[in-house]
N, C-alpha and C positions, 0 to 999 in steps of 0.2 A: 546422103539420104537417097533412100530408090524411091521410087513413083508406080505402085503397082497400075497395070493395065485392068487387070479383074475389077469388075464394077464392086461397087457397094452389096452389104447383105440388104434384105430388106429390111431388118429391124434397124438396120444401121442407117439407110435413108431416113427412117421415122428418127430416133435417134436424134440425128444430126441435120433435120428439116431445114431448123430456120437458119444455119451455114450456107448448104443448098441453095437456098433461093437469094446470098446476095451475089451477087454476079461478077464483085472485085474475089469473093473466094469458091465459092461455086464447088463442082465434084473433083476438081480437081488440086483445088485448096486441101480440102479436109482428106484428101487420099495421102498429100503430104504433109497432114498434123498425125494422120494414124502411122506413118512411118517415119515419126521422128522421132526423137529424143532426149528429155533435161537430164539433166542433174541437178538437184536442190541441197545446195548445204547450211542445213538447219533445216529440223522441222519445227520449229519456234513461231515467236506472230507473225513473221513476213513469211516463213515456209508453209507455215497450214495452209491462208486463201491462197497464196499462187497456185497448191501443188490444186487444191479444189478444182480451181477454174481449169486448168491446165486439162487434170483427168477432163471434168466433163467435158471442155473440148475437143476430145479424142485424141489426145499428143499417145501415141504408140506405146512407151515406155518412159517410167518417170523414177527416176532412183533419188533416195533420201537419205543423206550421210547425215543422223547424230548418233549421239552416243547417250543422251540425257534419257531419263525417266518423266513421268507426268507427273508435275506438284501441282497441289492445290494452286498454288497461285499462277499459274500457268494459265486458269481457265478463264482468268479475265481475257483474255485477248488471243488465244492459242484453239481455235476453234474446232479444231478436230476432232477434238478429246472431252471426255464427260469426268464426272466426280467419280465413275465407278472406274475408270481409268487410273484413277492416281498410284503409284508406283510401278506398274509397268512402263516397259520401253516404249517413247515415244513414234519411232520406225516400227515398232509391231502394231501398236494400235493405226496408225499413217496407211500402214499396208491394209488392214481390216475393212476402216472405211471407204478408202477411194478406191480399191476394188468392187466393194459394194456400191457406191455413187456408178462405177461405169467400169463392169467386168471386160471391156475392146481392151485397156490399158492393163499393161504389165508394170506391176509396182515392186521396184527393188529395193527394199527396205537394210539398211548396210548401217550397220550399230558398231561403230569406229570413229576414231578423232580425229580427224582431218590433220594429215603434218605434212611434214616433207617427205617421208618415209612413202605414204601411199597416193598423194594429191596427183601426180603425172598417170599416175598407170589408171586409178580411178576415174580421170576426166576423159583420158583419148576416147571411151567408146561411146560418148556423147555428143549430140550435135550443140547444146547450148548449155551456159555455166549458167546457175541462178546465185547468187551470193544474196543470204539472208543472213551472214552472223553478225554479231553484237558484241565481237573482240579484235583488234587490230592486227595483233598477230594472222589470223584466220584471214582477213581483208585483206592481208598483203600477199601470204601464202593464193589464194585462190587468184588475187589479178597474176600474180608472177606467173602460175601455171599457165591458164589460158595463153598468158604473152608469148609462152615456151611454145604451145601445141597450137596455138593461131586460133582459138576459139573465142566468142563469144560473150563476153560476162556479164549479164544483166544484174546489175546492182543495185540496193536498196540499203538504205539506213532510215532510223528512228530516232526519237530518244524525246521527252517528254509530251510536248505537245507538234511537235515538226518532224519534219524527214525528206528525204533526200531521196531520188532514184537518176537512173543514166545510164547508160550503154557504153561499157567499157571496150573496144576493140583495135589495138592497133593495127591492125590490117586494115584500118578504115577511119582514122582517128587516135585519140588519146586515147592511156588507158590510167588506169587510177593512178600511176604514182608520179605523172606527169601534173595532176591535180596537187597529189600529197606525196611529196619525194619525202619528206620524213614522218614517222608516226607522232605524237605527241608524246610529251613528258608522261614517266605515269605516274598514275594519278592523276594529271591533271582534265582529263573526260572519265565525268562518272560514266557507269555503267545503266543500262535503264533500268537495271533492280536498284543501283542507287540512288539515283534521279528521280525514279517514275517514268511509267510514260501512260496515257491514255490509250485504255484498252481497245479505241475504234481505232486509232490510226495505223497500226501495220497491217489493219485490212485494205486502206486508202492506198496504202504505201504497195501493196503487194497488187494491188488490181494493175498497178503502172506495170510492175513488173512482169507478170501475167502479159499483158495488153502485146509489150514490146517482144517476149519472148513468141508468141502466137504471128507477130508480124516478122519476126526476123525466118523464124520456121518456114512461113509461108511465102515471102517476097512483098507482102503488103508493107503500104506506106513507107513513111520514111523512118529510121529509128530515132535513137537517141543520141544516137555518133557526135560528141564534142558538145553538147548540151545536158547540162543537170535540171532537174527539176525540183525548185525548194515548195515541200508544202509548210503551211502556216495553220495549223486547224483551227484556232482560236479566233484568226482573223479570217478565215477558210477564203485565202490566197494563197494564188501560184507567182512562183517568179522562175525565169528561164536564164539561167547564166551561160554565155556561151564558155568554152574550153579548147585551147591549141595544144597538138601534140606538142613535145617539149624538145627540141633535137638534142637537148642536154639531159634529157632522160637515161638514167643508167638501164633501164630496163628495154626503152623500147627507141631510143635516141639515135643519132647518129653510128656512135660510136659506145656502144652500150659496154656495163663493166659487168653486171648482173649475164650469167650464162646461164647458170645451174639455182636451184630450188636450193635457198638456205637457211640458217637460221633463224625462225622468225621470233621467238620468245628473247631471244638475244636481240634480234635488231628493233626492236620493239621495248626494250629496256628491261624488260621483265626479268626480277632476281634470281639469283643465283638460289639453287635447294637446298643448300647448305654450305657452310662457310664459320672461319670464324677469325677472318681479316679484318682488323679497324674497317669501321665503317662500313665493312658487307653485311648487307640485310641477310637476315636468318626466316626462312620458312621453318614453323614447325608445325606437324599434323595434328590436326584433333584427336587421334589415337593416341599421337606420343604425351601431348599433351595430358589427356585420361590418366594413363599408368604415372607420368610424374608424381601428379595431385595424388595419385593412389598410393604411391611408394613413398611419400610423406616430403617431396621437394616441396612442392606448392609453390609454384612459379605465383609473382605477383601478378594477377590478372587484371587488365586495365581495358573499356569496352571504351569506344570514339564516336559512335553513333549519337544519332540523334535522339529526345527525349521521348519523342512518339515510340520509337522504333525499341527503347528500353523498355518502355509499358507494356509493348507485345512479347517481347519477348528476351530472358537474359543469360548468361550463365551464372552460377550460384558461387558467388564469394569474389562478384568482380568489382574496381573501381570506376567512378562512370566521371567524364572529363569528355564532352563532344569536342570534337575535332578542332571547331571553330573556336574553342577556348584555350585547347591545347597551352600555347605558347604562354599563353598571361597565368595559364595554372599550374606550370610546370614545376612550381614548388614544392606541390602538394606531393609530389614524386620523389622527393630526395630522398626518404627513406629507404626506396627500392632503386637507388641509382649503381648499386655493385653490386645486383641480383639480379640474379633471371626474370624478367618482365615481360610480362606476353602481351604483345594487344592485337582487339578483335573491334571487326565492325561488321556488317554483314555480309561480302563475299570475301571480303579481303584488300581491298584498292585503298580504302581509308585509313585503313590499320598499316597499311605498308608506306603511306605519306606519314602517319604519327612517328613509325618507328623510324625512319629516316630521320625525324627530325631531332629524334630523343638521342639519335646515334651520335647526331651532331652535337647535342647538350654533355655530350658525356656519357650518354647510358648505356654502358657496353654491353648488357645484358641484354637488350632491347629485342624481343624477338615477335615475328609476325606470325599471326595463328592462320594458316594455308585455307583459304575457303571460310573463313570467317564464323559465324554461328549459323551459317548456314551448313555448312561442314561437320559442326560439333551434333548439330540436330538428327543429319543423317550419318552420324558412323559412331556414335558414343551415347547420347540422351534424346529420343526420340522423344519424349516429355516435351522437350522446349519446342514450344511450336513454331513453324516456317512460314515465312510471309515473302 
């Protein structure tokens, strides 16, 4: 970060007044929030308010790596965005408003998937990571970066009614994988589209984040280094866990075995895209899926969802067994136990525990529908509505 000598414009005094007059951050504060800057990956509920607050507090330049469009159901909690928003790129509408909230800030709006492919060269020309996503993969890909290029990684998670934030940096501390050296089984953490989460708390969740990256920028207070913060919204408590680096960390340890940026969809457990080994899960796309049903295969279609979630929305000619019953109703499946069997839930995590399990009963045909009926909604039957 440089520290320009050239005073402030005067609109920028007015502007940024009440920074000004506190005396821990003063003209010399805010000359190095206008020459800083994030990176946000996600513009989702933890990415919107951060990026907000962030722009309005003058941070220099703010870049936004997704790759998603605006759904309707986004707008519960994804504040950026209006109803007249919905199917444009998230990163375009990001870039619109918080240029208009506060044209000082350069908004680099970057509609690409975070891998291993582009996450080093993406992050060096930032001074701080903001980690907003809501998949494990991503979680580990963005700590491992930073750990590579020595940056920063303000971190946040959700997921129903709670959430978590904390300052990931080992130059100064633990960093995420000395918390969580393995990801979970999958499957076994929904997702907040399966779960739910209340639509207030990745604002709560993100003002932290916000808070810490505005202090790390400027030298204020102390961060997060070795401390989480669980919030509880229901009971609206905080609890503060302390965190030791781990010297047996592969990443950031002693004697670390982690060098290079690797496979995360693999070390994260996520299936293979194709296969057709005992027991390997089978993705198939809601496209190939389409043309089967059309060309007169007619995979047996089987939905795992919950009964709410069938009322809103289904695909036509499926059988319906929630997840939760799966095992005790797996009867009802012998008919389609040497047939192509697709099942679907709504992104796909539930369907991919079903099919696992049916793999296991014998049902070699057992295959998982890739993005769930949320997949089928947007690339084949627009009809079926999205929730």
């Amino acid at each position: 970060m440089s520290h320009p000598e050239t005073p402030l414009r005067p609109d920028q005094f007015d502007r940024y007044r009440r920074h000004l007059t506190l005396p821990e951050l003063g003209l010399e504060g805010q000359k190095k929030l206008l020459e800083s800057s994030v990176l946000l990956i996600g513009a989702g509920g933890l990415g919107c308010p951060t990026a907000q607050y962030l722009a309005a507090a003058g941070v220099g330049r703010i870049g936004l790596v997704d790759d998603d469009v605006v759904s309707a159901s986004n707008l519960q909690r994804q504040i950026l965005y209006s109803t007249h928003d919905i199917g444009r790129p998230k990163v375009e509408v990001a870039e619109e408003r918080l240029t208009g909230l506060n044209p000082d800030v350069a908004i680099e709006g970057i509609r690409a998937r975070l891998d291993s492919s582009n996450a080093l060269e993406l992050f060096a020309d930032y001074d701080v990571i903001i980690d907003g996503t809501d998949n494990f993969p991503t979680r580990y890909l963005t700590n491992d970066a930073c750990v590579l290029l020595g940056k920063p990684n303000v971190h946040g998670s959700i997921f129903r009614f709670e959430g978590q934030a904390s300052v990931f940096d080992a130059r100064y501390g633990p960093c995420y994988r000395c918390l969580y050296p393995e990801p979970p089984p999958p499957g076994a953490v929904p997702s907040c589209a399966e779960g739910g989460v209340l639509g207030i708390l990745p604002g709560t969740i993100a003002l932290v984040q916000a808070t810490e990256t505005v202090k790390l920028l400027t030298g204020l207070g102390r961060p997060l280094y070795g401390r989480l913060l669980h919030y509880d919204a229901l009971e609206m408590s905080w609890r503060e866990f302390k965190m030791s680096k781990d010297p047996g960390c592969a990443l950031c340890g002693d004697a670390p075995s982690i060098k290079e940026l690797i496979d995360y969809e693999g070390f994260c457990g996520m299936p293979a895209r194709e296969g057709t080994a005992e027991h390997e899960l089978v993705q198939t796309a809601a496209a190939d899926l389409a043309a089967r049903r059309v060309a007169g295969e007619d995979p047996f279609l089987l939905d795992v969802r919950r009964a709410d979630e069938r009322e809103t929305a289904t695909i036509e000619g499926s059988h319906w067994i929630p997840l939760d019953e799966l095992e005790a109703r797996i009867g009802e499946l012998i008919p389609a136990k040497d047939a192509p069997l697709v099942v679907y839930c709504h992104h796909g995590a539930r369907s991919e525990k079903a099919v696992r399990l049916l793999l296991e009963r014998g049902f070699r045909g057992a295959e998982n529908l890739d993005g769930g009926i949320e997949a089928w909604s947007l690339t084949v039957d627009p009809s079926v509505p999205r929730y």
